[in-house]
C-alpha positions in Angstrom: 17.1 -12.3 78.8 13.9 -10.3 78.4 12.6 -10.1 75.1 11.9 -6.3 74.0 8.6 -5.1 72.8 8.8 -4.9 68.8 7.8 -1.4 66.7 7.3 -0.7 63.6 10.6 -0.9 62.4 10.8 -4.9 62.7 7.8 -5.1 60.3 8.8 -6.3 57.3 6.6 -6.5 54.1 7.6 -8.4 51.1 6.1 -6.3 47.7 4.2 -8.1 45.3 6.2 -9.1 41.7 3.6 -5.8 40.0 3.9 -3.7 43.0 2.3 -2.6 46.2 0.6 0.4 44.5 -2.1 -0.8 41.8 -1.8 0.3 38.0 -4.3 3.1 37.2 -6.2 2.9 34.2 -6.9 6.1 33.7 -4.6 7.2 30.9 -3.4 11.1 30.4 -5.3 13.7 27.9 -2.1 15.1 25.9 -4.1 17.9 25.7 -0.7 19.8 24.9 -0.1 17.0 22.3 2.0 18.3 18.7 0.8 17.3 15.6 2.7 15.4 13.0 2.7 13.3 9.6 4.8 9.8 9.9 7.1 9.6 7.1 9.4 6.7 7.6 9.3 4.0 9.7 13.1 2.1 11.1 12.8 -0.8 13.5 11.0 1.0 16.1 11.7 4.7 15.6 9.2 6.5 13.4 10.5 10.0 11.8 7.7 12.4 11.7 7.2 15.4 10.1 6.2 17.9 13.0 3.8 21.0 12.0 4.1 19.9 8.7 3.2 22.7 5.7 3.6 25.4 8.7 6.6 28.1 9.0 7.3 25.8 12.5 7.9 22.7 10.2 10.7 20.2 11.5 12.0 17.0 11.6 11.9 14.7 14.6 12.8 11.0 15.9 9.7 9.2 17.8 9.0 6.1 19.4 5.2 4.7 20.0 4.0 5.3 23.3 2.7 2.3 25.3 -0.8 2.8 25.5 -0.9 2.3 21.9 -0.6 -1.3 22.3 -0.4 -2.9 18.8 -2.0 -0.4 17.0 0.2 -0.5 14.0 1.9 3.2 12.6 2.8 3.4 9.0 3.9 5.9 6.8 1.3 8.6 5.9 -0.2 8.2 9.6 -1.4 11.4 10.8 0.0 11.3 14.9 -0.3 13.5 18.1 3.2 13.5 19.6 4.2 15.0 23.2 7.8 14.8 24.4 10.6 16.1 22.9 9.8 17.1 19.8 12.5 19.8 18.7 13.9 17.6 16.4 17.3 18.5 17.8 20.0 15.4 18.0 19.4 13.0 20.1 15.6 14.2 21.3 12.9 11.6 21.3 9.5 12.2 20.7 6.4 9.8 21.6 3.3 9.0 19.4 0.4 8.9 21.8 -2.4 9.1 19.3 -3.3 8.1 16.1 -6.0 10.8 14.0 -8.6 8.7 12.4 -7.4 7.6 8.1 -9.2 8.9 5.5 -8.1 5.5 3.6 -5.9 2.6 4.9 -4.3 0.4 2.2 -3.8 -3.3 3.1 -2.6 -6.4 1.9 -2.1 -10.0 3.0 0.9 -12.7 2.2 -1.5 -14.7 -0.1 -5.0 -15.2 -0.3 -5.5 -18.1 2.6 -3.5 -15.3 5.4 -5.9 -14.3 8.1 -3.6 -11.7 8.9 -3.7 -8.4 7.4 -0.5 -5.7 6.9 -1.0 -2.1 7.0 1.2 -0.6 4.0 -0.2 3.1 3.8 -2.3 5.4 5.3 -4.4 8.4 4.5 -3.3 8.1 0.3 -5.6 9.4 -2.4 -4.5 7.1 -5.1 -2.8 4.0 -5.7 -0.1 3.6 -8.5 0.9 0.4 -9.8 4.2 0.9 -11.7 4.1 -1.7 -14.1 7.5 -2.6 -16.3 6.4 -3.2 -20.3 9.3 -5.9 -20.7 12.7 -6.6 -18.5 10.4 -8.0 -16.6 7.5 -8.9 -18.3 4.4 -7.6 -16.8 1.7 -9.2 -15.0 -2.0 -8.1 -15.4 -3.0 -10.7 -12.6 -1.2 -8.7 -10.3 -2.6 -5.5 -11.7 -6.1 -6.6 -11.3 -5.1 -7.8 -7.8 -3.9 -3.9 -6.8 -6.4 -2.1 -8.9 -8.9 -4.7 -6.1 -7.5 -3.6 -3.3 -7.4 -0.1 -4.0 -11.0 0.3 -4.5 -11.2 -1.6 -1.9 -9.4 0.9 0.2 -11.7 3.9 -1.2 -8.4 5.2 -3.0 -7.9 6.0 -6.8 -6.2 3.4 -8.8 -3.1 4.9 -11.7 -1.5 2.3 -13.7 2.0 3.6 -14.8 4.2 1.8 -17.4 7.7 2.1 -17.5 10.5 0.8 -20.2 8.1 1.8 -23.4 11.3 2.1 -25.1 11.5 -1.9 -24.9 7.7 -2.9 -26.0 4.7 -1.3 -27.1 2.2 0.3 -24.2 -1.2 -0.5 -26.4 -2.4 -3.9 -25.2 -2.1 -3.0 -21.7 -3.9 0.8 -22.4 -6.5 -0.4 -24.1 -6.8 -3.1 -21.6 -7.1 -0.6 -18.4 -8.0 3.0 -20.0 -11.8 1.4 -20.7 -12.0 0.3 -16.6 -11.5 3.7 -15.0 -7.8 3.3 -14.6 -5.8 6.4 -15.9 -2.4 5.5 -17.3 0.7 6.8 -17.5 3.5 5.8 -20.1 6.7 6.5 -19.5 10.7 5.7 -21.8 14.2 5.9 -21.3 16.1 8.1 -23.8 19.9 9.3 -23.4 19.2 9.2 -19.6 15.4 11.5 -19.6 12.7 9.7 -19.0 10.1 11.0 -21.2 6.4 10.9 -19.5 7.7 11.8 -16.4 5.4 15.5 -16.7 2.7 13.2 -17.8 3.1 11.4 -14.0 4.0 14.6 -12.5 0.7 15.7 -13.6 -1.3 12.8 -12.2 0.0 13.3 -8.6 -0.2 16.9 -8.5 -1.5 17.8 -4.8 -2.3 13.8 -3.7 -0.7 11.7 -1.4 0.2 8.6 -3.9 1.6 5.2 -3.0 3.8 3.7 -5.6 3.2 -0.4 -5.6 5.1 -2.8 -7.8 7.5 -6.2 -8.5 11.3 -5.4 -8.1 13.1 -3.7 -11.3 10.2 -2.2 -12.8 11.5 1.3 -12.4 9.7 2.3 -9.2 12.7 3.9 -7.2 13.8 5.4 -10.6 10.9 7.5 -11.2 11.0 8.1 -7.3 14.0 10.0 -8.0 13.2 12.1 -10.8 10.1 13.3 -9.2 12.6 13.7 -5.6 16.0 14.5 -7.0 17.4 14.5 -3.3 15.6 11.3 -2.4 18.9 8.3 -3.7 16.7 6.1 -2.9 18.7 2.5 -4.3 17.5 1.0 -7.9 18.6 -2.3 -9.2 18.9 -4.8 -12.3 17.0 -7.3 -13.1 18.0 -11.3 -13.2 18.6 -12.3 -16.6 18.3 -15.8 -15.6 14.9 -15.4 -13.1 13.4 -12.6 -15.0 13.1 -10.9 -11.1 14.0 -7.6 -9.9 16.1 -7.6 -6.6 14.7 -6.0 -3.5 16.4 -2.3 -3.2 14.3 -0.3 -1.2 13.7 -2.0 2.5 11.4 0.4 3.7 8.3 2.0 3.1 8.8 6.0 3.3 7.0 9.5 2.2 8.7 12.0 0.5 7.4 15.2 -1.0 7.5 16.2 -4.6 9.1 19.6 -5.0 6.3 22.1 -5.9 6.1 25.8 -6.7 5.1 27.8 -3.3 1.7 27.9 -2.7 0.8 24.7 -4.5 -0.9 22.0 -2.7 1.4 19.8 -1.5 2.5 16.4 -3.3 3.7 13.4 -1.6 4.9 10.1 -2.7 5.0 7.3 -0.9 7.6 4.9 -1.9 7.4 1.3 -0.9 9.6 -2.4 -1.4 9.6 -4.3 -4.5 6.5 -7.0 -4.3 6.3 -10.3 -5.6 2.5 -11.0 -4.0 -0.1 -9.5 -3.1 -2.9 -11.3 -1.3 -6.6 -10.6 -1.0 -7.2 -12.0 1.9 -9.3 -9.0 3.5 -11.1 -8.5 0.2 -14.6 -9.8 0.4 -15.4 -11.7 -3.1 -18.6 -9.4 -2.9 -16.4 -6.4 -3.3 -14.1 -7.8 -6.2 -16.6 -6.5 -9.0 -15.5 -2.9 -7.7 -12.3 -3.5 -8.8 -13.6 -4.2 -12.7 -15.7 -1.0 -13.3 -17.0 -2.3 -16.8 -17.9 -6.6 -15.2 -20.0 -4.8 -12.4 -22.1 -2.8 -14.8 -22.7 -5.9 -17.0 -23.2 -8.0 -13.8 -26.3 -6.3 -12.6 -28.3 -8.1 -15.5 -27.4 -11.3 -13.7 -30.0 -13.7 -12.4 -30.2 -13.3 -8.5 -27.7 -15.2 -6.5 -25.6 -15.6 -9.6 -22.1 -16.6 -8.6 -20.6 -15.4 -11.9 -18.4 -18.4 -12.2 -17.5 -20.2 -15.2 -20.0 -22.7 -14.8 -22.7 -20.0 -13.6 -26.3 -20.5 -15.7 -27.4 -17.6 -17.8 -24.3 -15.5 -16.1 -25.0 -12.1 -18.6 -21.1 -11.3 -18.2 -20.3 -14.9 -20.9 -23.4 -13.3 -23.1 -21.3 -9.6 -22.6 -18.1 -11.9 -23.7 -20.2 -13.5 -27.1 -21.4 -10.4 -27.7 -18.5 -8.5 -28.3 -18.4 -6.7 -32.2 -14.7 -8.4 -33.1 -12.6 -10.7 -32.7 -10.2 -7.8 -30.8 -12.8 -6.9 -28.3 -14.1 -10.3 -27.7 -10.3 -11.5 -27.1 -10.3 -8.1 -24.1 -13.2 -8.8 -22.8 -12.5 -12.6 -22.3 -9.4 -11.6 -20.5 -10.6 -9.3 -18.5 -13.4 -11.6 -17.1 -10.7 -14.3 -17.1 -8.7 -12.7 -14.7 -12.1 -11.8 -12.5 -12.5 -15.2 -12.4 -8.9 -16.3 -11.3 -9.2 -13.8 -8.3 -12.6 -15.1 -7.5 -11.7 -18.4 -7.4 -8.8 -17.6 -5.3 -10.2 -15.8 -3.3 -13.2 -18.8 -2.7 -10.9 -21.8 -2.7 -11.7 -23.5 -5.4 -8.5 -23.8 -7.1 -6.1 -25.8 -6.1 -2.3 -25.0 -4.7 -0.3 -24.9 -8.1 -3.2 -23.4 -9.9 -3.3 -20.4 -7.5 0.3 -19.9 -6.8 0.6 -19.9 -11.0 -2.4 -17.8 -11.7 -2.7 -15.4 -9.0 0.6 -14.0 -8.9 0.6 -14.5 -5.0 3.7 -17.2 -5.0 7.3 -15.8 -3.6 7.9 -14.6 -0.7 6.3 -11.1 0.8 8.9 -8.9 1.7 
């Protein structure tokens, strides 16, 4: 039988595993692209704020476009969406850029992590919310947020809750002489008195509220937000701990009279450490206004650790009028120290997980 002369048609070409045509690098402008603020962010779905502060403003569902790799989106991101962005159920949007942050707040699970964690981005001003008893607060871990705020360009506001259960005066006249404004705030027959005080403080900002579980945080959340129910807890009576009741990081704005800047909150989980790893021991001095000052009378290449020759911030410590100052002073140097030694290695593991306040588990 003669064979027939083959075509095209008995050509047969396998395509590779990526293709036959190649994968252009040349990614799309958005020109048309939608601006939007990033308010909450749900295992993979990020609800944004579309044309926010505009008559246009609207709610919407997006996911993180592809090109964005592992550039990380947080809560207070600015974003450029295209897509579906109509915020009608069941439309998806998609972020495809992310506008350069004014400020990026950042922590680490302890101070040995190479590995740093967005929290925030774009907020004015940090506020530690601090519990005066039930549980007991923690200046270590004050110091260490009041670090890496400055460290993050961003204002630092230290605001105690439960004055109805100890006295706010040790810890005020601890902070107050550092550049840290403070806030005191009490229970009575269910108002919480302060709260205009706060109110005040955050008036037009964007502020993220940092602090251990059961110090109040969500509480004060939702007196400034009445509609915001976000969850509140109790505190252990046998672990002196809070108990983790908000999951998730998420920005919510204050209600304000019309025509007001607007004032957001930014409302995060319950803490139990907060490491420094991305905190350069050059810049910890930023974080204690009144130690840098002294510092600059140190000899060159000083270290300003305890066993530091002629280090001027001992001779500030000896030089203190009273007994009341001197004992400050000490403590405030003290916990300089703790960080800085931390932060350098040099203590050892129990000493750091008991000093630094960077033991427990990061949520």
């Amino acid at each position: 039988m003669a064979r027939r002369p083959l075509d095209e048609s008995d050509v047969r070409i396998r395509p590779g595993r990526r293709g036959s045509r190649p994968r252009t690098k040349t990614r799309p402008e958005h020109a048309d692209a939608e601006s939007a603020l990033v308010t909450g962010v749900d295992r993979g779905r990020y609800t944004v704020l579309v044309d926010a502060g505009s008559p246009q403003e609207r709610r919407a569902i997006a996911m993180k476009a592809r090109e964005l790799g592992r550039d990380r989106v947080v809560p207070g991101d600015r974003v450029d969406l295209v897509g579906d962005t109509s915020g009608a159920d069941g439309s998806l949007a998609r972020i495809v850029r992310i506008t350069e942050r004014t400020t990026v707040l950042r922590r680490t699970a302890d101070d040995t992590d190479p590995v740093e964690r967005v929290i925030v981005a774009n907020a004015d001003q940090l506020v530690i919310v601090t519990a005066l008893a039930d549980p007991e607060p923690r200046t270590r871990m004050i110091d260490r947020c009041v670090a890496a705020a400055y460290d993050a360009g961003m204002d630092a506001l230290l605001a105690l809750t439960k004055a109805d259960l100890a006295d706010s005066a040790e810890l005020v006249a601890m902070y107050e002489p550092i550049g840290v404004k403070v806030v005191v705030t009490s229970r009575s027959d269910g108002d919480i008195h302060g709260l205009d005080l706060l109110r005040e403080a955050l008036a037009g900002r964007t502020s993220v509220l940092v602090g251990h579980s059961g110090v109040g945080k969500s509480t004060l959340v939702n007196a400034l937000v009445p509609d915001a129910y976000r969850a509140v807890g109790v505190v252990n009576d046998v672990t002196g701990r809070g108990r983790h009741t908000s999951t998730s990081a998420v920005a919510l704005r204050v209600p304000e009279p019309a025509g007001t800047p607007a004032t957001w909150v930014i409302d995060t989980p319950g803490v139990r450490s907060f490491g420094l790893a991305h905190v350069t021991p050059e810049n910890l001095l930023r974080a204690f206004a009144d130690l840098s000052e002294v510092a600059q009378e140190c000899p060159r290449g000083c270290t300003h650790t305890a066993d530091a020759p002629d280090c001027a911030l001992d001779e500030w410590v000896a030089a203190a009028p009273d007994d009341t100052v001197r004992a400050a002073r000490a403590a405030r140097l003290g916990s300089f120290r703790r960080l800085l030694a931390s932060r350098t290695g040099t203590l050892d593991a129990d000493t750091r997980g008991a000093d630094s306040d960077t033991s427990g588990s990061a949520p």
